[in-house]
C-alpha positions as CSV (number, residue, x, y, z in Angstrom):
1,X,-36.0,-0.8,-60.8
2,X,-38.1,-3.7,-60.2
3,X,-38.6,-7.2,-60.5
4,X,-36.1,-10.3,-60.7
5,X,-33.2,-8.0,-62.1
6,X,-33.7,-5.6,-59.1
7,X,-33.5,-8.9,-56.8
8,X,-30.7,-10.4,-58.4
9,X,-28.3,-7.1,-57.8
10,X,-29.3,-7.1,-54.4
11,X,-28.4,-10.6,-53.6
12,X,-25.3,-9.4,-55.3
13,X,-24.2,-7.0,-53.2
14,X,-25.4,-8.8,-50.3
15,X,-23.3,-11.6,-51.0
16,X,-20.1,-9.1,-51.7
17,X,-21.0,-7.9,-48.2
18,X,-20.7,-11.0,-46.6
19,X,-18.1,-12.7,-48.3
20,X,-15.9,-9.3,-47.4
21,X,-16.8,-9.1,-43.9
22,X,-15.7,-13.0,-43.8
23,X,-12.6,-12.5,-45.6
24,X,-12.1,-9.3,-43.2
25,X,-12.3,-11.5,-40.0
26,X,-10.3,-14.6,-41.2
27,X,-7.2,-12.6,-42.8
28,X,-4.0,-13.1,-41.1
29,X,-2.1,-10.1,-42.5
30,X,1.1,-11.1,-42.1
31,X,4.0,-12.2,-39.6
32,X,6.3,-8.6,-39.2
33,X,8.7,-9.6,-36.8
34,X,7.3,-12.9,-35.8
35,X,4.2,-11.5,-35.6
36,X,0.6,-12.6,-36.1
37,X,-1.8,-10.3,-37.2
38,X,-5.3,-9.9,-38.4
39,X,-8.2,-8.2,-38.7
40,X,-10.2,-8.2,-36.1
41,X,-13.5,-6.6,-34.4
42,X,-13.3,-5.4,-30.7
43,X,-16.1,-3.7,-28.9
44,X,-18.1,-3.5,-31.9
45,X,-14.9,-1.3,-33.8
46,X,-12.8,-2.9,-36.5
47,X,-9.0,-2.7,-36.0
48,X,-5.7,-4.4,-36.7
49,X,-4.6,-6.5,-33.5
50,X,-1.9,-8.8,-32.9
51,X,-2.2,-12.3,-32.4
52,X,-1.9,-14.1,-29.2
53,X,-2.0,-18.0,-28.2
54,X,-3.1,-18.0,-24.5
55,X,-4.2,-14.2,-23.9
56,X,-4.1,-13.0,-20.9
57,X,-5.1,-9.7,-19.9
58,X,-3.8,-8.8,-16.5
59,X,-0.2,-10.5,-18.1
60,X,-0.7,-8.1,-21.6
61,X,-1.7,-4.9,-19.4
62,X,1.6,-5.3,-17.5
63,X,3.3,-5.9,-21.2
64,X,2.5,-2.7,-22.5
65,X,3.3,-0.6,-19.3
66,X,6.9,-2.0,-19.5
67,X,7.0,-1.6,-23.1
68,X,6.3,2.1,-22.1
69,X,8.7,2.2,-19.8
70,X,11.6,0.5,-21.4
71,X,10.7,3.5,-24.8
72,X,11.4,6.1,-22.1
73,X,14.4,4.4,-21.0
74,X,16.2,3.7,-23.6
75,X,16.0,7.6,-24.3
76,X,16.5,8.5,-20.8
77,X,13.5,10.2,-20.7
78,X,12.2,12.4,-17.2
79,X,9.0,10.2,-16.6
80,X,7.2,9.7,-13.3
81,X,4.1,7.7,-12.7
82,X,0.8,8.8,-11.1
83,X,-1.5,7.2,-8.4
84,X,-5.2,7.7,-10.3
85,X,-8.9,6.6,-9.7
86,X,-8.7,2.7,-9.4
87,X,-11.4,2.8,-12.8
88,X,-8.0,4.6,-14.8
89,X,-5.4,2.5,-16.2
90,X,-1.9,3.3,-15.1
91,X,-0.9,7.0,-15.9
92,X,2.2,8.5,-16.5
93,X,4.0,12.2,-16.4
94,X,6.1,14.0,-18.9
95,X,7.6,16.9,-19.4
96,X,5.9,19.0,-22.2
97,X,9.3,20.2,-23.8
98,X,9.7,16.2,-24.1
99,X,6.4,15.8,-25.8
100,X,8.1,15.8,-29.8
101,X,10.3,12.8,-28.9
102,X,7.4,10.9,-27.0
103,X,5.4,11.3,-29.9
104,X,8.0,10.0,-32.4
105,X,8.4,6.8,-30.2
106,X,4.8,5.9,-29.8
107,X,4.6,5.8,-33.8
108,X,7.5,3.1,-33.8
109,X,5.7,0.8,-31.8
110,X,4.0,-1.1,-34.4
111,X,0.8,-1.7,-36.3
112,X,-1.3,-2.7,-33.6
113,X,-1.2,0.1,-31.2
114,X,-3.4,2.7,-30.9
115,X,-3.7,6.4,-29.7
116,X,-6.3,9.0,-28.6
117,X,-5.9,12.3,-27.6
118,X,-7.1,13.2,-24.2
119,X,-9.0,16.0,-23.4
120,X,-8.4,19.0,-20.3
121,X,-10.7,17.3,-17.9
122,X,-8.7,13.8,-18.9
123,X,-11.8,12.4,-21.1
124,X,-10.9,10.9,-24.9
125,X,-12.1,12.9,-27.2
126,X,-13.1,9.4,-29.8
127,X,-10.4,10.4,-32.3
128,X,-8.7,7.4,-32.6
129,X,-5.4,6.6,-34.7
130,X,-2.9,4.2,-35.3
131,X,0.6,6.0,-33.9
132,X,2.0,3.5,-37.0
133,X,0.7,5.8,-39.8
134,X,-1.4,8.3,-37.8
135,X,0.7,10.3,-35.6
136,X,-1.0,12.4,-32.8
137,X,-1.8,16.1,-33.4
138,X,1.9,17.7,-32.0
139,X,0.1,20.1,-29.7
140,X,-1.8,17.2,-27.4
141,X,-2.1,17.5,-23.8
142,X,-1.9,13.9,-23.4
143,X,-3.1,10.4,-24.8
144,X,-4.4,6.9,-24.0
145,X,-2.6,4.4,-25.3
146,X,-3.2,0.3,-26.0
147,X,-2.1,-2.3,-28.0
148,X,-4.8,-4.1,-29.6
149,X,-4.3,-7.9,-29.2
150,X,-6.8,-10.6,-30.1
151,X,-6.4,-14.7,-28.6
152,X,-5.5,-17.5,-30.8
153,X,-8.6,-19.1,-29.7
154,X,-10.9,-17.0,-30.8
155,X,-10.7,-13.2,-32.3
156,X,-13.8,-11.7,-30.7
157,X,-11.4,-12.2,-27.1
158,X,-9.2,-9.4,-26.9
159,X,-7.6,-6.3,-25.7
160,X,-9.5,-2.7,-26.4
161,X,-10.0,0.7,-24.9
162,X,-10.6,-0.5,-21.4
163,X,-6.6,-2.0,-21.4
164,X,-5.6,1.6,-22.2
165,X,-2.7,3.2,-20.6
166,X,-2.0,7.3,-20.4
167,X,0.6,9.7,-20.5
168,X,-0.1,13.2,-19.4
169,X,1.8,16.2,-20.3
170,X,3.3,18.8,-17.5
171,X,4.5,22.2,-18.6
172,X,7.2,23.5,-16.9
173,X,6.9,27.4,-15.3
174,X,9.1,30.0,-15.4
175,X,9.9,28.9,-11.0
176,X,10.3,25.3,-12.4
177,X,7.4,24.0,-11.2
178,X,5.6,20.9,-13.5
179,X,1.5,21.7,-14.2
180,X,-0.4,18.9,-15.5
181,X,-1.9,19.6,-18.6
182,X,-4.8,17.1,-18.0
183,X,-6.8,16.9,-15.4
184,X,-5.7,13.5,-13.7
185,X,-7.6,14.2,-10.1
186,X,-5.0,13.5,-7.6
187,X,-2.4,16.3,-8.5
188,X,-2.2,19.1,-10.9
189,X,1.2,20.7,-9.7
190,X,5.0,19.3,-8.8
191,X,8.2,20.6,-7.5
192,X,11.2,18.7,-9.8
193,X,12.1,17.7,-6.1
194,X,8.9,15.9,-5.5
195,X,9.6,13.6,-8.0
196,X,12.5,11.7,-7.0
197,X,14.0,8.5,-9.1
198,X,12.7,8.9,-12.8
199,X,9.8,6.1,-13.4
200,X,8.3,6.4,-9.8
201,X,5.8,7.5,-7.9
202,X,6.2,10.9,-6.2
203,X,7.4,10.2,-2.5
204,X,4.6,12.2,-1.4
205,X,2.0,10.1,-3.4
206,X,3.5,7.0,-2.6
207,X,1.1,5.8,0.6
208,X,-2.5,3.9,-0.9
209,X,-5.0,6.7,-2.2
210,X,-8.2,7.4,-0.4
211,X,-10.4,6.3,-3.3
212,X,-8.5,2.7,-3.9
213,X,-9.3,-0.2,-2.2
214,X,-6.3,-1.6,0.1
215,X,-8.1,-4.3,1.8
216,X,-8.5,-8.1,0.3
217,X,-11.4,-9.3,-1.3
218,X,-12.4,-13.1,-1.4
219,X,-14.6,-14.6,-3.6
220,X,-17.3,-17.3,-2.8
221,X,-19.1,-19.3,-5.3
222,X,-22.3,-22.2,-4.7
223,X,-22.2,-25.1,-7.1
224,X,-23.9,-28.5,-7.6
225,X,-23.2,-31.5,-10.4
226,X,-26.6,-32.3,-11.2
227,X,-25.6,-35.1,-13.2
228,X,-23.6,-36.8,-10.3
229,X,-25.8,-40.4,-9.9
230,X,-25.2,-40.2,-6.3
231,X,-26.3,-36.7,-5.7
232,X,-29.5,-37.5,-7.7
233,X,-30.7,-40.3,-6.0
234,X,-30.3,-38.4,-2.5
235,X,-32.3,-35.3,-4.1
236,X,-35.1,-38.3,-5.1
237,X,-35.4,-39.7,-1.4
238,X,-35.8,-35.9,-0.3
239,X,-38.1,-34.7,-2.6
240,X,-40.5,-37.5,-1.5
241,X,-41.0,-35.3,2.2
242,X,-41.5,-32.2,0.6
243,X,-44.8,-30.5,1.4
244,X,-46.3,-29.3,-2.1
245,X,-48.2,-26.4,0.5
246,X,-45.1,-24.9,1.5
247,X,-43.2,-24.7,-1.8
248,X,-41.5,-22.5,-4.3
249,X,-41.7,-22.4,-7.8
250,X,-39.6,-24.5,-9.8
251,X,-38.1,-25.8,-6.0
252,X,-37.6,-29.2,-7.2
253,X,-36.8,-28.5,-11.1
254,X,-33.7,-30.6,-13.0
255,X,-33.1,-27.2,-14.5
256,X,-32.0,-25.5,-11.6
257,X,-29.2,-27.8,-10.9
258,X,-28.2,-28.7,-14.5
259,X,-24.8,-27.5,-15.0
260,X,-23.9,-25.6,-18.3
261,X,-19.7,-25.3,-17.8
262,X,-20.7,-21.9,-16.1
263,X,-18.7,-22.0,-13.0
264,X,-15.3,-23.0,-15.3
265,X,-16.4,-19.5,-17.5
266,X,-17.4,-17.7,-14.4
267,X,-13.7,-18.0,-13.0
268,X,-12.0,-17.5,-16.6
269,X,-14.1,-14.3,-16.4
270,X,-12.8,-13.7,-12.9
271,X,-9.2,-14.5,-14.0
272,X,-9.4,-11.8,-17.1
273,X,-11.0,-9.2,-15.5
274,X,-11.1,-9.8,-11.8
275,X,-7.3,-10.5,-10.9
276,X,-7.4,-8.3,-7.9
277,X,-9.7,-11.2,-5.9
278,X,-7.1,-12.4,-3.3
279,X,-9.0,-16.2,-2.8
280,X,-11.6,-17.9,-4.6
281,X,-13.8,-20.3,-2.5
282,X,-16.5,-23.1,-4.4
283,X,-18.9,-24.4,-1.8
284,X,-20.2,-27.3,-2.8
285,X,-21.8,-31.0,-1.9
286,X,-18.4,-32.5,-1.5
287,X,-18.3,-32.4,-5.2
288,X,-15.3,-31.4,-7.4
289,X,-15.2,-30.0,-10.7
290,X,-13.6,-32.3,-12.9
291,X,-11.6,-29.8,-14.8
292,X,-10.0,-28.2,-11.5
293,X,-6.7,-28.5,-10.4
294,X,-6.2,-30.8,-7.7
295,X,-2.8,-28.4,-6.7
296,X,-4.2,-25.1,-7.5
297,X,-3.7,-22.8,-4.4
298,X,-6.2,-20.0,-5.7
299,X,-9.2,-22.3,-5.4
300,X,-10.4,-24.4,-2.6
301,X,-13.4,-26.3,-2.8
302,X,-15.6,-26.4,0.5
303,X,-18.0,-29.3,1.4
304,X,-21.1,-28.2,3.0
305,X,-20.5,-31.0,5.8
306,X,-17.4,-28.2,7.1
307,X,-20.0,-25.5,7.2
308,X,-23.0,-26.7,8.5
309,X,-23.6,-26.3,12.1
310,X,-25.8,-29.3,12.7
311,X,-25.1,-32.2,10.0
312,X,-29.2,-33.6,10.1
313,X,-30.0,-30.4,7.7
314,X,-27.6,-32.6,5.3
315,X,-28.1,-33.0,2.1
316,X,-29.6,-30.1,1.2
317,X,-30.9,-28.8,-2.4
318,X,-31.7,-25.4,-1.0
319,X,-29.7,-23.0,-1.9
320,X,-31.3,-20.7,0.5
321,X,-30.3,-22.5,3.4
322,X,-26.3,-23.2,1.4
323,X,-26.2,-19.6,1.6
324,X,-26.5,-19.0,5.3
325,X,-23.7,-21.0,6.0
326,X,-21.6,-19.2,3.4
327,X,-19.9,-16.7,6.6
328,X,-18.9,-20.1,8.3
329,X,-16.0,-20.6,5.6
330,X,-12.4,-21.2,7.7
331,X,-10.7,-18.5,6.7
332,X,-12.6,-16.3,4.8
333,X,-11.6,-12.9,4.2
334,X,-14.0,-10.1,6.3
335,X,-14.8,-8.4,2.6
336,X,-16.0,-11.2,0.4
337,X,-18.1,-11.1,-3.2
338,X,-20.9,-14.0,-3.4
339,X,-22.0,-15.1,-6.8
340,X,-24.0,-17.8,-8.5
341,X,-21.7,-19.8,-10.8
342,X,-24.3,-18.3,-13.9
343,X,-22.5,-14.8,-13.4
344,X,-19.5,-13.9,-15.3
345,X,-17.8,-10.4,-15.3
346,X,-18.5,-9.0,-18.8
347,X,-15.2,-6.8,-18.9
348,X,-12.1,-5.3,-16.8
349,X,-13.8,-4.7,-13.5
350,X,-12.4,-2.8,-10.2
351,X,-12.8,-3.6,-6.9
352,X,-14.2,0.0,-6.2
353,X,-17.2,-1.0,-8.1
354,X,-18.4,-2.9,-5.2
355,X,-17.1,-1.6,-2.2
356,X,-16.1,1.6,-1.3
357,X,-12.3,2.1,0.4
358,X,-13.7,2.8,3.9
359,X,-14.6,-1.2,3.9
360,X,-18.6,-0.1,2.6
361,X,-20.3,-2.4,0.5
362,X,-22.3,-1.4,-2.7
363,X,-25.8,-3.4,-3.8
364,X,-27.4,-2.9,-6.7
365,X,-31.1,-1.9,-7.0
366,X,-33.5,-3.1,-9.6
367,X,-36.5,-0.8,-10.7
368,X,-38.5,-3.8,-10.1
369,X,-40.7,-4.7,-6.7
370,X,-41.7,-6.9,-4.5
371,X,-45.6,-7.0,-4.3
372,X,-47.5,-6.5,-1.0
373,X,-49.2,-10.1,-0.6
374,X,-48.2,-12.6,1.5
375,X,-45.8,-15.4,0.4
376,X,-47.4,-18.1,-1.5
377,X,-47.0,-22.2,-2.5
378,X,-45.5,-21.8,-6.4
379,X,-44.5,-18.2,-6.0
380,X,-40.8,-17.4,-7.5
381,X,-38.1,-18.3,-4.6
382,X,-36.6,-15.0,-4.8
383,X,-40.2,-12.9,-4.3
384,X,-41.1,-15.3,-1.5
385,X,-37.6,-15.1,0.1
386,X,-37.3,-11.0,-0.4
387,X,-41.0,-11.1,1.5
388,X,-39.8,-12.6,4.2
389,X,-36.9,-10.6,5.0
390,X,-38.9,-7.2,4.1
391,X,-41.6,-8.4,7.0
392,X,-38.6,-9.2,9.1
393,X,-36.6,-5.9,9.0
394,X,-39.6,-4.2,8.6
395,X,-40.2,-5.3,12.6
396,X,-36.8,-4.7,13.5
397,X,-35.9,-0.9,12.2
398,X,-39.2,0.2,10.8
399,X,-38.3,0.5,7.5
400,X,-39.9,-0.9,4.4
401,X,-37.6,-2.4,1.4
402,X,-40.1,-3.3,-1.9
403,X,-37.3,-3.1,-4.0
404,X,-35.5,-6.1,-5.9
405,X,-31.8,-6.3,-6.7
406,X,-29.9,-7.1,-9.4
407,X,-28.9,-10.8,-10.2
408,X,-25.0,-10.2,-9.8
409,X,-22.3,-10.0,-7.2
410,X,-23.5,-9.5,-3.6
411,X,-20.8,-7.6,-1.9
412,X,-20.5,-8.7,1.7
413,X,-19.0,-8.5,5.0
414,X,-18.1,-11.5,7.3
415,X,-18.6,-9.6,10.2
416,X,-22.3,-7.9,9.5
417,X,-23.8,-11.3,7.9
418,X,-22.8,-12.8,11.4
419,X,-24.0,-10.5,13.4
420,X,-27.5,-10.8,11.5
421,X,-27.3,-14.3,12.3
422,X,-27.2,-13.5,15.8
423,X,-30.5,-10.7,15.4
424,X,-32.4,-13.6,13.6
425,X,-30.8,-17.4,14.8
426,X,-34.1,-18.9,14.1
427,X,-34.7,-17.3,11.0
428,X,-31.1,-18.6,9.5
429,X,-31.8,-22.4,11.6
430,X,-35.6,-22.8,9.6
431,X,-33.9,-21.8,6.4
432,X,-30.7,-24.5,7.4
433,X,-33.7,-27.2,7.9
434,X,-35.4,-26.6,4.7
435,X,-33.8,-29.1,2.0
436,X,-36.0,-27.3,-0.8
437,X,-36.6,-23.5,-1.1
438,X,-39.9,-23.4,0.9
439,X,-42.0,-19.9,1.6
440,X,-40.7,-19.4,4.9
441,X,-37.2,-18.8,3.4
442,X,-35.0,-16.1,3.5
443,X,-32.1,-15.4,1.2
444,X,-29.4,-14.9,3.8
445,X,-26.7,-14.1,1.6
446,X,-29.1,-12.0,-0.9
447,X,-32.1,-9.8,-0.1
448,X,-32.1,-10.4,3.9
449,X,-28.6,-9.2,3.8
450,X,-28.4,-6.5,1.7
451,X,-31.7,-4.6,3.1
452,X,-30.0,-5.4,6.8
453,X,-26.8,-3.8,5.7
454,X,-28.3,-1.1,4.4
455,X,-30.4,-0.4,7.5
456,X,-26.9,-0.7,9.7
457,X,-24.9,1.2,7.2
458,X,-22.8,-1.3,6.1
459,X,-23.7,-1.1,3.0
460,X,-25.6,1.9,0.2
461,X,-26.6,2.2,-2.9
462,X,-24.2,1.7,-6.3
463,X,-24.1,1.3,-9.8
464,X,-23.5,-1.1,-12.4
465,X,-23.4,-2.1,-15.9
466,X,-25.5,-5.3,-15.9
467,X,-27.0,-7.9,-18.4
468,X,-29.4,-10.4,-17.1
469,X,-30.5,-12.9,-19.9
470,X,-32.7,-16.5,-20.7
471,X,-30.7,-18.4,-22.8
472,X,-33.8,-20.9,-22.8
473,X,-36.0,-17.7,-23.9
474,X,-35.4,-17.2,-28.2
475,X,-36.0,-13.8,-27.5
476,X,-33.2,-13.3,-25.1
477,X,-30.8,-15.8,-26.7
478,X,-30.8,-13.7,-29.8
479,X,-28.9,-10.7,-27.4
480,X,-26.2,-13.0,-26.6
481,X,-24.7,-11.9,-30.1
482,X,-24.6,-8.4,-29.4
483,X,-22.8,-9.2,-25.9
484,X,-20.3,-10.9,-27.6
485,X,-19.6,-7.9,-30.3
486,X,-19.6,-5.1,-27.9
487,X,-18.9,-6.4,-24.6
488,X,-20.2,-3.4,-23.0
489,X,-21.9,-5.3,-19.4
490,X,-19.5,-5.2,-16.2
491,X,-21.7,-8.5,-15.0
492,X,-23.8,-11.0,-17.2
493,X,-25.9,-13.4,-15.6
494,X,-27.0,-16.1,-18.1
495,X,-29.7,-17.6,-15.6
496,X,-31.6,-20.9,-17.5
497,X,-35.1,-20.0,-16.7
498,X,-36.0,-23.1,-18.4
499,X,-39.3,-21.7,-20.4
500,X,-42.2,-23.7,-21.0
501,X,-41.6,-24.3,-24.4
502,X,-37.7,-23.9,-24.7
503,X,-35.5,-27.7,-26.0
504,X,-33.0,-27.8,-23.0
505,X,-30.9,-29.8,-25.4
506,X,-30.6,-26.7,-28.0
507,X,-30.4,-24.1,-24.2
508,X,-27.5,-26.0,-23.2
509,X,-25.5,-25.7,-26.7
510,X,-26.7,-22.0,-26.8
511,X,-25.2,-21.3,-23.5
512,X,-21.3,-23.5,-23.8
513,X,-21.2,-21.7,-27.0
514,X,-21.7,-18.6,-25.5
515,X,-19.7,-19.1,-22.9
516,X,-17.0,-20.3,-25.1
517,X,-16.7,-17.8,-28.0
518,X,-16.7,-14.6,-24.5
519,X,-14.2,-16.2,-22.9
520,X,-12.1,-18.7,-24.7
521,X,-8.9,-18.7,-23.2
522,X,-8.4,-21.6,-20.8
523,X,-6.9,-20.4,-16.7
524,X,-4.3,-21.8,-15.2
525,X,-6.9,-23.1,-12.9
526,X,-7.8,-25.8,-15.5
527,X,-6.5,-29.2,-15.7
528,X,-4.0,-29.3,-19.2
C-alpha cells in the first residue's frame, strides 16, 4: 500500500503510540492503602512503582531491609545476615526447609516489589516477576529483592535493580550443618552455633571484611560564582597582566567559570548515591552558594585565603594553582575524592570503586594520549599541564606516562600529595603564582598526582563506568536523553566546552534541565 492512505494509517498508529506511552507515564493507578502508584520507567524497563514525595535512597534501602526483617519476625523466622562484597546489597540467610513460607511472604508485600531468582554462582538470571501475582519458581536457591519506588518530583528518579536486597537459601545436612545454596563469596558453610541471635551477623563474621573499606573518605569540591560583580571585576584587572605567549586555551574564557547549578546537582548526586562520604569540603573564593545551609554540618565551605601559603598569589582564576592547595584543608581526612563541581555520580556508587581496603587509590585511564611536543601558547590546559608533569616524573623515576585520564573523581591521599609537594616545591609555588592556567602548569591534584602515585604505589589502575558529555555540542546533548532513561554511568561529567557555534543561553537551559529531571529531589543541604 501506497500513497496518502498508506501515510495517513501510519500517522495513526504513530499517534496511538504516543498518546499510550504518555497516558502510560502520567497514570496514577490508584491509592491501595494510602498509596500512590504509577507507571513508571526505570533503567530503560517499564514497571509499577510506588510513589514518593522527597525520595531518598540511602533512607528507602534501609526501609526495605527492615521491612524484610520485621516479615521474618513476625513469623519468627531463623534468619541471619551476611557480610558480602561492598558492590552487593545487604544479604540474608535462611534455612531451605523455610523457603515455602518465605516465598508466601514476599508475594504479600505489595504491587511494587519485585523478585529475581539468583543463580549458583549468586548472578540474576533476568527473570524478573512481581512476588504480587508472579510468585518465584518453589525450587529457587535464592532471590534479589526491591521495591520499586519513583519521587514525586519527577518519575524517571527512582529505585531499581541496583537498591536490590538478597536472601540466600542454606540446606541443612544430615550433621546439621547450613550450606549455602548460592554462592555469596565470604562463606558457603555454618555450624547452627555460629550463628548466634537470629537477624545477626555470625560472631565469627562480625569484624570489617578484607574487601570493604573501613577507613573515612572526605570529599573536596573547587567552585567559583562567575556572576559575582566583585569577583568579575578582580578577574578584569588580572587578565590585563596576562602574557598572551604563555597561555592556555580558553584560560581566560566566561565559559569556564559560568555556573550551571552543577555543584547543588553534584551533591544531590553525592547524597543519593554517595552517603558513605564522611565530610564534604567546597573550596572556594570566599564565595557561598546561595542555596546552602548556613547550619549544615556536612558541608563547610573553605576560602582560598585559609589555604594559600603566601596571600600575593590571591585572587587567583587558576584552577591549577586552587588545586595545589587543596591538601592544605584543616582537617581533611588522609583518603579524600577531588571533583569538579560538573561531575555527578550517575547511580549507587561504593567506596571500593575508588580505593581499595589496604588505603590504595584507583585512577582511571583514558585510551587517549598525550602527544610528544612541547607545551604550547593556546594548547588545551589539561594536555599542557599533563606535559609538564610527564617531563617532570619522567626525570625523577624514569618512567614515561602518555596516557590521559578520565574526567571524574581523583582518588587521593593527604599524605602522598604532600609529600610530592615536598619532591617538587617549586613546581607547586609557579603553579600558586600563576593567576591563569599558563604552559608551565601542572595539575597537582590531576595528572601530576595520579602518574606520581602510581610511580610510588600509592595508587594503580581501576575501572569505571563513565560518561563525559558537551552539553554545548548538539551532538552530545542529544545523549543526555538516553542517560536519563537508563542511568547506566557510575560518573557523568557534563563539562561546557562552550563550542564555536553553540547559544550559551539554550547550553545553560540544556544543562539545569538535565540536571533537574536526574536528580530532582532537593538534600537536606538546601535552604527550604
Amino acid at each position: 500500500m501506497t500513497g496518502p492512505r498508506r501515510w495517513r494509517q501510519d500517522t495513526f498508529r504513530e499517534l496511538i503510540r504516543l498518546r499510550r506511552r504518555f497516558a502510560a507515564r502520567r497514570a496514577v493507578l490508584g491509592r491501595p492503602g494510602g498509596l500512590a502508584y504509577r507507571r513508571a520507567e526505570l533503567d530503560g524497563t517499564r514497571v509499577l512503582a510506588r510513589t514518593v514525595p522527597g525520595l531518598r535512597l540511602p533512607e528507602h534501602a534501609a526501609s526495605v531491609t527492615e521491612r524484610l526483617r520485621k516479615l521474618f519476625r513476625d513469623r519468627d523466622l531463623l534468619y541471619w545476615q551476611l557480610p558480602v562484597r561492598p558492590d552487593r546489597r545487604p544479604t540474608f540467610g535462611v534455612r531451605e526447609r523455610d523457603r515455602p513460607e518465605v516465598l508466601r511472604l514476599i508475594v504479600s508485600l505489595g504491587p511494587a516489589w519485585y523478585a529475581e531468582p539468583l543463580r549458583r554462582s549468586g548472578d540474576r538470571t533476568g527473570a524478573v516477576s512481581r512476588p504480587a501475582c508472579g510468585p518465584l519458581p518453589s525450587a529457587v536457591r535464592g532471590f534479589a529483592l526491591w521495591e520499586c519506588c519513583v519521587a514525586a518530583e519527577d518519575p524517571g528518579f527512582g529505585t531499581g535493580e541496583d537498591h536490590r536486597i538478597e536472601v540466600h537459601f542454606w540446606r541443612e545436612e544430615p550433621d546439621q550443618t547450613l550450606v549455602s545454596l548460592v554462592d555469596n563469596q565470604t562463606v558457603d558453610r555454618l555450624r547452627p552455633a555460629d550463628l548466634g541471635p537470629s537477624g545477626s551477623v555470625p560472631p565469627a563474621l562480625a569484624a570489617r571484611p578484607a574487601h570493604a573499606v573501613g577507613f573515612p573518605i572526605d570529599l573536596v569540591y573547587t567552585w567559583v560564582d562567575g556572576a559575582d560583580p566583585a569577583w568579575q571585576r578582580d578577574r578584569a584587572a588580572a587578565a590585563d597582566a596576562v602574557d598572551p605567549g604563555r597561555a592556555t586555551e580558553r584560560a581566560d574564557d566566561p565559559a569556564r567559570f559560568t555556573d550551571h547549578d552543577e555543584l547543588r546537582h553534584s551533591l544531590r548526586s553525592v547524597e543519593q548515591y554517595a552517603p558513605w562520604i564522611n565530610h564534604v569540603w567546597i573550596v572556594t573564593d570566599g564565595q557561598r552558594p546561595h542555596w546552602l545551609r548556613p547550619d549544615d554540618d556536612w558541608v563547610t565551605v573553605v576560602s582560598h585565603k585559609e589555604l594559600w601559603p603566601d596571600p600575593a598569589g590571591l585572587p587567583t582564576f587558576n584552577s591549577h594553582a586552587i588545586e595545589t592547595c587543596l591538601h592544605r584543608i584543616p582537617g581533611l581526612a588522609e583518603h579524600y575524592l577531588y571533583l569538579n563541581d560538573d561531575m555527578i555520580f550517575g547511580r549507587p556508587v561504593a567506596p571500593e570503586l575508588f580505593f581499595h581496603p589496604n588505603g590504595i587509590g584507583k585512577f582511571f585511564a583514558s585510551r587517549l594520549t598525550v602527544d610528544l611536543l612541547p607545551p604550547a601558547p593556546g594548547e588545551i590546559a589539561s594536555t599542557t599541564a599533563a606535559k609538564n608533569a610527564r617531563r617532570l616524573l619522567a626525570e625523577r623515576f624514569g618512567m614515561i606516562n602518555s596516557g590521559k585520564y578520565f574526567h571524574t573523581a581523583v582518588a587521593t591521599r593527604k599524605s602522598v600529595i604532600t609529600a610530592l609537594e615536598a619532591e617538587f616545591p617549586e613546581v607547586f609555588a609557579a603553579t600558586r603564582r600563576a593567576r591563569f592556567r599558563t604552559t608551565d602548569d601542572v595539575a597537582a591534584a590531576g595528572s601530576f598526582y595520579l602518574g606520581y602515585a602510581y610511580a610510588v604505589g600509592a595508587a594503580v589502575p581501576g575501572t569505571i563506568a563513565y560518561e563525559y558529555v558537551d552539553p554545548s555540542n548538539s551532538v552530545d546533548a542529544q545523549r543526555l536523553g538516553q542517560l536519563l532513561r537508563f542511568r547506566t554511568p557510575d560518573s557523568i561529567c557534563l563539562n561546557d566546552g562552550h563550542s564555536p557555534d553553540a547559544d550559551p543561553a539554550r547550553t545553560d537551559l540544556v544543562i539545569k534541565d538535565f540536571l533537574r529531571r536526574y536528580l530532582p529531589v532537593p538534600g537536606r543541604f538546601e535552604k527550604d
